[in-house]
N, CA, C and O atoms as CSV, one atom per row, in Angstrom:
chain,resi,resn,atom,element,x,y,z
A,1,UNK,N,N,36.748,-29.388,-16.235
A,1,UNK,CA,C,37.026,-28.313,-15.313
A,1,UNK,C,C,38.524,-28.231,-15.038
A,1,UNK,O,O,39.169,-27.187,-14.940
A,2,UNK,N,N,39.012,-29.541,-14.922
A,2,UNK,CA,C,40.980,-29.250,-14.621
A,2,UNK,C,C,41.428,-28.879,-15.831
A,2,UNK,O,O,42.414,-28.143,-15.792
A,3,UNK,N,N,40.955,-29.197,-17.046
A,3,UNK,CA,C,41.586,-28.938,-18.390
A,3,UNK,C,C,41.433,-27.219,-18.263
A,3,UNK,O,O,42.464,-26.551,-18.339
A,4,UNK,N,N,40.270,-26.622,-18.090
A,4,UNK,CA,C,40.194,-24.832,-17.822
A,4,UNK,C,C,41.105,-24.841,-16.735
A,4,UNK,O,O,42.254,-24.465,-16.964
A,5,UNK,N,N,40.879,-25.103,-15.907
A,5,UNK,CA,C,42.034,-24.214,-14.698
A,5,UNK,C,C,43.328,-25.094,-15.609
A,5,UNK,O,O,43.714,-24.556,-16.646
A,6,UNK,N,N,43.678,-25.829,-15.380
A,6,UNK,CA,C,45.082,-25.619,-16.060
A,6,UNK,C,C,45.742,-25.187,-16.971
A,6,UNK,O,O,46.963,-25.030,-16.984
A,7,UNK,N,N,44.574,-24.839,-18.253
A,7,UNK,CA,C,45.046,-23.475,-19.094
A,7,UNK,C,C,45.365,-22.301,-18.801
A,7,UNK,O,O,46.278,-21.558,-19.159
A,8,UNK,N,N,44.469,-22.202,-18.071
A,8,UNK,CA,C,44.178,-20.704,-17.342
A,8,UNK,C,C,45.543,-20.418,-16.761
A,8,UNK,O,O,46.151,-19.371,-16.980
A,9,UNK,N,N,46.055,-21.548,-15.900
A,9,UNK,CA,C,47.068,-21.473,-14.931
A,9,UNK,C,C,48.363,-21.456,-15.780
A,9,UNK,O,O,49.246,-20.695,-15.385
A,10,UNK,N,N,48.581,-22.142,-16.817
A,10,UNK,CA,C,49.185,-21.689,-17.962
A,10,UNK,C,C,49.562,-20.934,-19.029
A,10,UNK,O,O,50.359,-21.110,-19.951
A,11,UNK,N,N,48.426,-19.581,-18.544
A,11,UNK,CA,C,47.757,-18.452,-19.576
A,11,UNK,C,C,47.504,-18.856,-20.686
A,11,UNK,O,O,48.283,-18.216,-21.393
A,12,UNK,N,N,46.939,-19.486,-21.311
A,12,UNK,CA,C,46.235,-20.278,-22.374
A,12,UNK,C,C,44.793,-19.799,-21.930
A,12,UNK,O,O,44.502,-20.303,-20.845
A,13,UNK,N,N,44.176,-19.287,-22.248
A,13,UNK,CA,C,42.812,-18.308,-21.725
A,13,UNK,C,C,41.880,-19.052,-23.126
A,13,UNK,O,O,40.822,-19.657,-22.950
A,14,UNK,N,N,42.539,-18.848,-24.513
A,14,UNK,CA,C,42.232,-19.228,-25.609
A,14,UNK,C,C,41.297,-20.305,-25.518
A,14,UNK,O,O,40.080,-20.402,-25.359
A,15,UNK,N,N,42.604,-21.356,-25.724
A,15,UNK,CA,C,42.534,-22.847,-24.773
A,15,UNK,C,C,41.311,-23.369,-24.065
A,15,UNK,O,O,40.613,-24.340,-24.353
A,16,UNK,N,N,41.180,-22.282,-22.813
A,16,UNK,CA,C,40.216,-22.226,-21.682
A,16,UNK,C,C,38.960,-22.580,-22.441
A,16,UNK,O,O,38.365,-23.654,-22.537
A,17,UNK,N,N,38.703,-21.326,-22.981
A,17,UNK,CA,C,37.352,-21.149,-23.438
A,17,UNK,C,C,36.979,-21.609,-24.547
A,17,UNK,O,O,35.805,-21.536,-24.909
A,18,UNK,N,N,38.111,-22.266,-25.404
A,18,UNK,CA,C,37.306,-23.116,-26.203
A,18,UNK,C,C,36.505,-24.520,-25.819
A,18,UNK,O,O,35.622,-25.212,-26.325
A,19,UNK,N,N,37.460,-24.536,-24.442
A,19,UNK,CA,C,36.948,-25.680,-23.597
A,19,UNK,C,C,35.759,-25.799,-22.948
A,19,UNK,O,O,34.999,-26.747,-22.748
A,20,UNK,N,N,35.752,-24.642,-22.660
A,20,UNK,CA,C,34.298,-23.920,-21.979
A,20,UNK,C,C,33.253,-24.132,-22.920
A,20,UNK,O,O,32.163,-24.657,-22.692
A,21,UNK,N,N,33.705,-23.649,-24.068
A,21,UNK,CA,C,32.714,-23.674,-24.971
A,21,UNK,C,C,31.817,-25.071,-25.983
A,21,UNK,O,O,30.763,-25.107,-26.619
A,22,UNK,N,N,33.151,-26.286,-25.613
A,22,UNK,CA,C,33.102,-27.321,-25.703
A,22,UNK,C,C,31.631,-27.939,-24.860
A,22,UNK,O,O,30.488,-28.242,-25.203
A,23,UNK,N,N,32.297,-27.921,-23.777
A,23,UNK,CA,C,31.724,-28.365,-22.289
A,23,UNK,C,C,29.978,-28.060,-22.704
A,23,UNK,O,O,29.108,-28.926,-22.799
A,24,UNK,N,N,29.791,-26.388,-22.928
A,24,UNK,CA,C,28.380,-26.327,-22.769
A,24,UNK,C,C,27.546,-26.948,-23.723
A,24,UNK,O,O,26.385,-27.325,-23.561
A,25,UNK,N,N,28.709,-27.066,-25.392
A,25,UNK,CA,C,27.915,-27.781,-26.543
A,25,UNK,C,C,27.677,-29.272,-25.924
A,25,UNK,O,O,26.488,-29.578,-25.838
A,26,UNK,N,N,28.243,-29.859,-25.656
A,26,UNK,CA,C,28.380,-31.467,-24.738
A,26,UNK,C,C,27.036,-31.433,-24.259
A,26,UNK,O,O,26.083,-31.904,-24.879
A,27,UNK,N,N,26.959,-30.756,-22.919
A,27,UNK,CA,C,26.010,-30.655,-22.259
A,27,UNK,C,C,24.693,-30.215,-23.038
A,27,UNK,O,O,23.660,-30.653,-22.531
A,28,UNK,N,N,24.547,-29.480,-24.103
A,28,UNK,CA,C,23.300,-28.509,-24.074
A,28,UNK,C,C,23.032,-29.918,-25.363
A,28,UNK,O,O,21.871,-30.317,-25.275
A,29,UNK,N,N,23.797,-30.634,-26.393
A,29,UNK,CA,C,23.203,-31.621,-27.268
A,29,UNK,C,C,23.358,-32.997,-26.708
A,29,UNK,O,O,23.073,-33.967,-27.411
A,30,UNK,N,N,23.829,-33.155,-25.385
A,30,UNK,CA,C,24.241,-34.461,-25.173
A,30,UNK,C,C,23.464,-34.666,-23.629
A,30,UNK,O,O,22.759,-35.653,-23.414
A,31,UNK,N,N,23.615,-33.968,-22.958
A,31,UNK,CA,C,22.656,-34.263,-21.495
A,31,UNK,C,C,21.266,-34.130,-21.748
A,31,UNK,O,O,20.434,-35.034,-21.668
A,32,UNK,N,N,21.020,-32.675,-22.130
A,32,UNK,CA,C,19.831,-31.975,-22.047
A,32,UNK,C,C,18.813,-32.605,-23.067
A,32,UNK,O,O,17.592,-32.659,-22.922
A,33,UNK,N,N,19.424,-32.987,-23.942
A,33,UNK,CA,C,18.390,-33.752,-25.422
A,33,UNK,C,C,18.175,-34.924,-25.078
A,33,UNK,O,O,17.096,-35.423,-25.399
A,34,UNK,N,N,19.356,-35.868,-24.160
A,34,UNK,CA,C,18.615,-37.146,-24.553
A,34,UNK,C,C,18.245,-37.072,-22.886
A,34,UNK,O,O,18.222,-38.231,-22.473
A,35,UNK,N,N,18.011,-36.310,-22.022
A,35,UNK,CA,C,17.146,-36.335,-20.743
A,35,UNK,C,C,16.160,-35.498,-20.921
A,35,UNK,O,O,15.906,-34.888,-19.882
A,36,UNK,N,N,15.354,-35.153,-22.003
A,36,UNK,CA,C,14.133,-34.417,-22.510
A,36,UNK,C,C,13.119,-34.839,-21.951
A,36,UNK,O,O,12.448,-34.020,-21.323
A,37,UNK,N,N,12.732,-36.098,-21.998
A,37,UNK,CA,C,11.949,-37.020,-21.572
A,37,UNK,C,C,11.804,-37.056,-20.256
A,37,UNK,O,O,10.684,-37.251,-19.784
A,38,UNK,N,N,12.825,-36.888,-19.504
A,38,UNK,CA,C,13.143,-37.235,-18.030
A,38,UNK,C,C,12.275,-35.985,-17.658
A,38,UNK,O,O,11.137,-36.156,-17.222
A,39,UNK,N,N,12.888,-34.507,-17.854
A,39,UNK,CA,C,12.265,-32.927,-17.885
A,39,UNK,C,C,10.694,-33.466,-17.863
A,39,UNK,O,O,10.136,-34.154,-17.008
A,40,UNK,N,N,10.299,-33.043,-18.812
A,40,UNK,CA,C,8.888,-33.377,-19.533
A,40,UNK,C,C,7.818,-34.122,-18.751
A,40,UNK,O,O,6.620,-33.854,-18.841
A,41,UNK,N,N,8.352,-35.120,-17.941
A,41,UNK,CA,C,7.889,-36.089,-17.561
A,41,UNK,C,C,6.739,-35.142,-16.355
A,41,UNK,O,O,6.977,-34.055,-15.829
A,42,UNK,N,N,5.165,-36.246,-16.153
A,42,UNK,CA,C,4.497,-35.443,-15.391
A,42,UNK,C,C,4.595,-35.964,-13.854
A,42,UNK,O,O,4.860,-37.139,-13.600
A,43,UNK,N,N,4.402,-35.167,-13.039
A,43,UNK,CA,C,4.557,-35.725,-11.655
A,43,UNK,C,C,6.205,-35.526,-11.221
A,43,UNK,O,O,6.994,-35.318,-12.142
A,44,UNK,N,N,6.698,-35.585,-9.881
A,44,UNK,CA,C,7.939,-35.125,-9.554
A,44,UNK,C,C,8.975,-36.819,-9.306
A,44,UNK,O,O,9.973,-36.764,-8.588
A,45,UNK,N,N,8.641,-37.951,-9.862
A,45,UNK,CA,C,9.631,-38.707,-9.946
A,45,UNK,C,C,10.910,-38.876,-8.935
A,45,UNK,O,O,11.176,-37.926,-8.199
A,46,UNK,N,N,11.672,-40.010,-8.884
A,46,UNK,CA,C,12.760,-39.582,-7.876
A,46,UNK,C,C,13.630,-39.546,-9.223
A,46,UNK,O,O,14.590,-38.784,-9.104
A,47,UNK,N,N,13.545,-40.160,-10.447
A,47,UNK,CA,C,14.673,-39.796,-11.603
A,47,UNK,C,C,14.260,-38.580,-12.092
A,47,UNK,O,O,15.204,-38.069,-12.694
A,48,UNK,N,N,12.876,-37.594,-12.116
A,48,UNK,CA,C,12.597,-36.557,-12.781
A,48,UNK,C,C,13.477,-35.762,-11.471
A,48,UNK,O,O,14.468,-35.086,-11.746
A,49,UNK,N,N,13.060,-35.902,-10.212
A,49,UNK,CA,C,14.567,-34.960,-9.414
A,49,UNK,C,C,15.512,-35.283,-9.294
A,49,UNK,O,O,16.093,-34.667,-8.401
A,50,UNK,N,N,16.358,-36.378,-9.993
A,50,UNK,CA,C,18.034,-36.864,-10.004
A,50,UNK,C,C,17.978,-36.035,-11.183
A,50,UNK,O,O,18.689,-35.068,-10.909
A,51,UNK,N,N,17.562,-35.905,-12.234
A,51,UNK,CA,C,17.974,-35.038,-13.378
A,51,UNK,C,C,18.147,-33.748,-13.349
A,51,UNK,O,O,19.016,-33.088,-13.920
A,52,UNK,N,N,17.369,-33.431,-12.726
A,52,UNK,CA,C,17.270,-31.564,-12.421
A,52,UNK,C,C,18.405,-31.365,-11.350
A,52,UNK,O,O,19.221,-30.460,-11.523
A,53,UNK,N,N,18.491,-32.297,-10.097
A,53,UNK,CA,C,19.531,-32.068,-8.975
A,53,UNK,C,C,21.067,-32.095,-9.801
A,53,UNK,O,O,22.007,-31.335,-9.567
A,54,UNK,N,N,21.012,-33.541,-11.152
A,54,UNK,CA,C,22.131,-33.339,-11.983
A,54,UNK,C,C,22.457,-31.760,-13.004
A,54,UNK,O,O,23.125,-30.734,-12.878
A,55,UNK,N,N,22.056,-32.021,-13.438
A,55,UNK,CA,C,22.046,-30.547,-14.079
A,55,UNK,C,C,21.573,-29.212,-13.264
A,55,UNK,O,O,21.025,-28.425,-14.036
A,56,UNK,N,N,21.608,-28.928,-12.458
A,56,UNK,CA,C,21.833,-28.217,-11.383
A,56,UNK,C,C,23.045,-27.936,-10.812
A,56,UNK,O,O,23.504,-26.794,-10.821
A,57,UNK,N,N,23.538,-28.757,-10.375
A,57,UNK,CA,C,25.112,-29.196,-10.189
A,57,UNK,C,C,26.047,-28.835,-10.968
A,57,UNK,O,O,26.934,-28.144,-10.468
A,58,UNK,N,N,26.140,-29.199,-12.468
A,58,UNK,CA,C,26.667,-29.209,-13.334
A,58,UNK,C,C,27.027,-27.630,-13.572
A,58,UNK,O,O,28.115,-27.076,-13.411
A,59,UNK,N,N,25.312,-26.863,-14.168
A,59,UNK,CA,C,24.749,-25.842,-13.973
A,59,UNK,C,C,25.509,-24.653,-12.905
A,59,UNK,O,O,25.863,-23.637,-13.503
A,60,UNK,N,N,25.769,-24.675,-11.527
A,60,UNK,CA,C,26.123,-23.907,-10.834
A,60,UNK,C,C,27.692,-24.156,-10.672
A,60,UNK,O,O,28.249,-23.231,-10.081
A,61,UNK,N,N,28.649,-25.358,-11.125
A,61,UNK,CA,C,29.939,-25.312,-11.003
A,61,UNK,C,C,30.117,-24.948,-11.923
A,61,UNK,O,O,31.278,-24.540,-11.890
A,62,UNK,N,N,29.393,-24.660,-13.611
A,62,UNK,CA,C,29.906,-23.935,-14.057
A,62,UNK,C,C,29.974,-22.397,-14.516
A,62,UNK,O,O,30.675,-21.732,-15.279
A,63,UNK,N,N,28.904,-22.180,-13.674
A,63,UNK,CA,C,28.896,-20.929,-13.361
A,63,UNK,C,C,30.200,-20.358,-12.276
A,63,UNK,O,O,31.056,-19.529,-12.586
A,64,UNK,N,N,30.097,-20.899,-11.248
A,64,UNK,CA,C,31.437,-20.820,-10.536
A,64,UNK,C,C,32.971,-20.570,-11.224
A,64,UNK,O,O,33.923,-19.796,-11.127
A,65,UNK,N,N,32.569,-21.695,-11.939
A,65,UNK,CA,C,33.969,-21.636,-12.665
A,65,UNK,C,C,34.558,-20.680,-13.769
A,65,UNK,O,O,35.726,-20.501,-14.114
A,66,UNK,N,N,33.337,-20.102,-14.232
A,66,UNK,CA,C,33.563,-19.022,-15.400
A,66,UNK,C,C,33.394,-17.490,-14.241
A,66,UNK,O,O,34.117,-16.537,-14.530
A,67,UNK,N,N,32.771,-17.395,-13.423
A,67,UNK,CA,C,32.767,-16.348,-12.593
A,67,UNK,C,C,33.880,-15.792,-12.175
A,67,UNK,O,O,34.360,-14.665,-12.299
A,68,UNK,N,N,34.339,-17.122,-11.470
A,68,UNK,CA,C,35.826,-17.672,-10.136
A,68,UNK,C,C,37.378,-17.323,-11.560
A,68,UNK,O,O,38.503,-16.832,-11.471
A,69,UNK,N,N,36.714,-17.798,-12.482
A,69,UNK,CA,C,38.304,-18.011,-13.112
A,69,UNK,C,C,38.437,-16.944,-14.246
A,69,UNK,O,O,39.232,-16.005,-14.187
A,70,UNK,N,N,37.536,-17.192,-15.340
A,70,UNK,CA,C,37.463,-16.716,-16.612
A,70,UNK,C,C,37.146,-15.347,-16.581
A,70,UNK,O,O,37.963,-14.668,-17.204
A,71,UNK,N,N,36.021,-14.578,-15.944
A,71,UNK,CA,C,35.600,-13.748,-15.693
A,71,UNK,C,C,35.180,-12.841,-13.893
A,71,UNK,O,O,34.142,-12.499,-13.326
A,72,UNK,N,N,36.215,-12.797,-13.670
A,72,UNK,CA,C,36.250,-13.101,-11.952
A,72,UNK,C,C,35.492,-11.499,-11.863
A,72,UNK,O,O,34.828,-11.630,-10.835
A,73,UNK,N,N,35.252,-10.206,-12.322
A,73,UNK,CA,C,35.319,-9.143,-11.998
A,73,UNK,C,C,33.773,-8.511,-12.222
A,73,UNK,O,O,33.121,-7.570,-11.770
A,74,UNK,N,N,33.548,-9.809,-13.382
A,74,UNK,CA,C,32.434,-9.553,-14.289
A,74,UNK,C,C,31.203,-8.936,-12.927
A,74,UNK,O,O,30.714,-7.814,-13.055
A,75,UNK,N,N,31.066,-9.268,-12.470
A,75,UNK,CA,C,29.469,-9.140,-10.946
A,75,UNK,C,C,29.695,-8.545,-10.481
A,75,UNK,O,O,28.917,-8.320,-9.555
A,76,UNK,N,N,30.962,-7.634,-10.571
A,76,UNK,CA,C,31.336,-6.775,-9.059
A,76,UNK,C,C,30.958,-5.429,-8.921
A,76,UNK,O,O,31.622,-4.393,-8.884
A,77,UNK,N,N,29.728,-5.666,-8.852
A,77,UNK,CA,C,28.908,-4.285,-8.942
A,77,UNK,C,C,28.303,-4.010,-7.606
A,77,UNK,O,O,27.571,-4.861,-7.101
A,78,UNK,N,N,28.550,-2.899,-7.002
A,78,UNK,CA,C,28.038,-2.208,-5.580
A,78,UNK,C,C,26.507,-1.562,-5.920
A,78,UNK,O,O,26.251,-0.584,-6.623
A,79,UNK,N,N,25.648,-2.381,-5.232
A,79,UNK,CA,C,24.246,-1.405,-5.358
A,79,UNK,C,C,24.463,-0.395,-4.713
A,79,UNK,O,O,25.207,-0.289,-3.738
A,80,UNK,N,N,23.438,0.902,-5.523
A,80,UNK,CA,C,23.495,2.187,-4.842
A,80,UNK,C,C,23.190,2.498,-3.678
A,80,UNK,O,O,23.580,3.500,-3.079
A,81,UNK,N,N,21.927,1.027,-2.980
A,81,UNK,CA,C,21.607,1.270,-2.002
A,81,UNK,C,C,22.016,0.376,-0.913
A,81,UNK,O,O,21.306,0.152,0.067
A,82,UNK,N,N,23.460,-0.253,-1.154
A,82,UNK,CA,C,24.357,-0.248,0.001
A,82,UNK,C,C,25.348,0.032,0.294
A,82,UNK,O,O,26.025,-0.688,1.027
A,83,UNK,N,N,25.879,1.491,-0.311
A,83,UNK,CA,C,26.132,2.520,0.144
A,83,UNK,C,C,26.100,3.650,1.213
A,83,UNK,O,O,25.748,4.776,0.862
A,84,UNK,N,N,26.345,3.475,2.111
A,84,UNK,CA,C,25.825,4.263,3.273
A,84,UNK,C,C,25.935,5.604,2.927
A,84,UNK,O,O,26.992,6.013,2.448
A,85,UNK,N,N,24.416,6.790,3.212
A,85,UNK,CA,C,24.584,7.668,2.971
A,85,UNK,C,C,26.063,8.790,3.209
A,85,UNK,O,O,26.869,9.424,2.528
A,86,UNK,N,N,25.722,8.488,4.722
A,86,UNK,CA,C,27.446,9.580,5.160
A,86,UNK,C,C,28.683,9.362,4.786
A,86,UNK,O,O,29.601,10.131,5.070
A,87,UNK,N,N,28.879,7.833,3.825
A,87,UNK,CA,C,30.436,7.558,3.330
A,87,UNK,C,C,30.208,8.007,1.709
A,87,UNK,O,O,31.030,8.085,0.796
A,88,UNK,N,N,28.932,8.237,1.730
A,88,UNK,CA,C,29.246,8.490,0.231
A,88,UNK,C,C,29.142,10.231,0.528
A,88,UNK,O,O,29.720,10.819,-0.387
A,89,UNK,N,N,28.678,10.999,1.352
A,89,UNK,CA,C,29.091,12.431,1.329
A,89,UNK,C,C,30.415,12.814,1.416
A,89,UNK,O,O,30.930,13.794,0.877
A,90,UNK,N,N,30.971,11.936,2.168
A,90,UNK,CA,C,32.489,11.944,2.733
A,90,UNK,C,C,32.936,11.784,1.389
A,90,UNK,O,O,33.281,12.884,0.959
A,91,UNK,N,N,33.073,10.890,0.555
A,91,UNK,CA,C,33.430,10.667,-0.402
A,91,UNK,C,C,33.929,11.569,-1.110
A,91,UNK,O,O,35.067,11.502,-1.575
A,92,UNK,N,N,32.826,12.904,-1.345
A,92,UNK,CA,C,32.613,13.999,-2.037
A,92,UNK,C,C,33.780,14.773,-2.075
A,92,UNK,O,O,34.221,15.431,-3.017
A,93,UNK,N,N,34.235,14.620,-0.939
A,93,UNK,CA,C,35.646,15.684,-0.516
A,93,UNK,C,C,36.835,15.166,-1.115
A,93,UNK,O,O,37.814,15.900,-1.247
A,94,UNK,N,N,36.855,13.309,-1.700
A,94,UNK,CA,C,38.061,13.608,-2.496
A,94,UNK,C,C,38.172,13.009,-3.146
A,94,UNK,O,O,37.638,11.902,-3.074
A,95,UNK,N,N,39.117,13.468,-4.420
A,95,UNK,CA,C,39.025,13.478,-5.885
A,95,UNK,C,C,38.802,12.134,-6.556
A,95,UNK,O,O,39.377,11.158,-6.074
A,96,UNK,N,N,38.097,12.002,-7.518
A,96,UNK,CA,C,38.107,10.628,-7.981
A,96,UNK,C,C,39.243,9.555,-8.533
A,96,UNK,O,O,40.314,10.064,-8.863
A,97,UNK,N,N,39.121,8.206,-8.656
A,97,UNK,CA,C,40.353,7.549,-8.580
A,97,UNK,C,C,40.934,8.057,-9.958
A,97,UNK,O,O,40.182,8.206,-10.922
A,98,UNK,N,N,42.185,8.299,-10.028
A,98,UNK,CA,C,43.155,8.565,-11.280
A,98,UNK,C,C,42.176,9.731,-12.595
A,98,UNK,O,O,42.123,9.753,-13.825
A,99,UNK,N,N,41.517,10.592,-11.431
A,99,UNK,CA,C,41.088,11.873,-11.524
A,99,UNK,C,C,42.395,13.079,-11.899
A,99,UNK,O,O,43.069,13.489,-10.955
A,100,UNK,N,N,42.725,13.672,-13.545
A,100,UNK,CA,C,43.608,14.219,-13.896
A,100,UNK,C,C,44.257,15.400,-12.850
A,100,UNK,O,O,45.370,15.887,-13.048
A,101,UNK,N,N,43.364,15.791,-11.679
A,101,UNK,CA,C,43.778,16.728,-10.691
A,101,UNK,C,C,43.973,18.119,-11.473
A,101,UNK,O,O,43.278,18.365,-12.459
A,102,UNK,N,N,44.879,18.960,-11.029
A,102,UNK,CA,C,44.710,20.351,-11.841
A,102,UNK,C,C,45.726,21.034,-12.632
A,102,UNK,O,O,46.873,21.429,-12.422
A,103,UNK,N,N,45.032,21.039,-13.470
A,103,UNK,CA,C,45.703,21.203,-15.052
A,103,UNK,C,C,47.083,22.507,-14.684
A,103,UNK,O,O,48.159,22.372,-15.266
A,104,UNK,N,N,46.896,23.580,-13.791
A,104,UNK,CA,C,47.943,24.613,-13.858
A,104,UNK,C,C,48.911,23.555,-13.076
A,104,UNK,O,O,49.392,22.773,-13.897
A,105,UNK,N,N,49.155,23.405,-12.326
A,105,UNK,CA,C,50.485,22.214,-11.289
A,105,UNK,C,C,50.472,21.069,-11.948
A,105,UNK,O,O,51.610,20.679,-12.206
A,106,UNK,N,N,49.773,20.503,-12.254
A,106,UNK,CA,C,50.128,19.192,-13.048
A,106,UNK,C,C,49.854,18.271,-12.133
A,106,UNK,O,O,49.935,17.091,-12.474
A,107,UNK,N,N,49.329,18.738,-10.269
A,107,UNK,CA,C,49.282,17.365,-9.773
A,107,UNK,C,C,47.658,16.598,-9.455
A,107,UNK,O,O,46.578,17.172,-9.316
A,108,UNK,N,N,47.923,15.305,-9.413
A,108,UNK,CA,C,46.750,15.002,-9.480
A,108,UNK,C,C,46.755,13.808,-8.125
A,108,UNK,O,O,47.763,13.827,-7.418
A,109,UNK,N,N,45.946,13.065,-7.869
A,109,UNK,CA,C,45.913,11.931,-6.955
A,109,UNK,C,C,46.806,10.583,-7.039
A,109,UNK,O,O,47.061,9.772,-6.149
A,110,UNK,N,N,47.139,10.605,-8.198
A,110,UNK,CA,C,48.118,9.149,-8.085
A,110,UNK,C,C,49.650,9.912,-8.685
A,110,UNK,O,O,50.271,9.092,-9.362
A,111,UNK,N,N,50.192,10.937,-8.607
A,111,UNK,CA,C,51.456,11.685,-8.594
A,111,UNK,C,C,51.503,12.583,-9.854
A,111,UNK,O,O,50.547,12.956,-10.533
A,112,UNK,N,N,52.824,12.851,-10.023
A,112,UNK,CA,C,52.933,13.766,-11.393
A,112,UNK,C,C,53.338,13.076,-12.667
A,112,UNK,O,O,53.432,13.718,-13.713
């Protein structure tokens, strides 16, 4: 995880994500295969829930970390329905962002 942020912080993005990409091969042939057994296992264990609580962990910081760093913009999606009706009528009245404005004047919302 410091090896990504300090690429990152270096603009080495490249770098980053080969690291990233490292990390998940590690994890997906090296945790997950030889704790198969652990998974699998019947009944809830206190090592069958140290494994799942581990990879869980693992699991959600690196989600964080590719969200937070690599891809920060990727989720940033507004549902339609929390939108409040009356700001989105309001809305209506003016022009959209870096909307060409009108072709005879030449002006538009972000200048000429």
């Amino acid at each position: 995880m410091n090896a990504v942020i300090d690429n990152l912080d270096a603009y080495e993005a490249r770098t980053a994500v080969i690291a990233v990409e490292k990390f998940i091969d590690d994890l997906s042939n090296w945790y997950v295969r030889r704790s198969r057994e652990r998974f699998w296992r019947e009944g809830m264990d206190d090592d069958k829930q140290a494994a799942y609580a581990t990879l869980y962990e693992v699991l959600t910081t690196l989600v964080k970390l590719i969200a937070g760093r690599l891809a920060p913009f990727s989720g940033n999606v507004i549902p339609a329905n929390r939108i409040d009706p009356v700001a989105r009528a309001v809305s209506r009245f003016f022009p959209a962002p870096n909307a060409p404005g009108n072709l005879v004047t030449g002006v538009n919302n972000y200048g000429r």
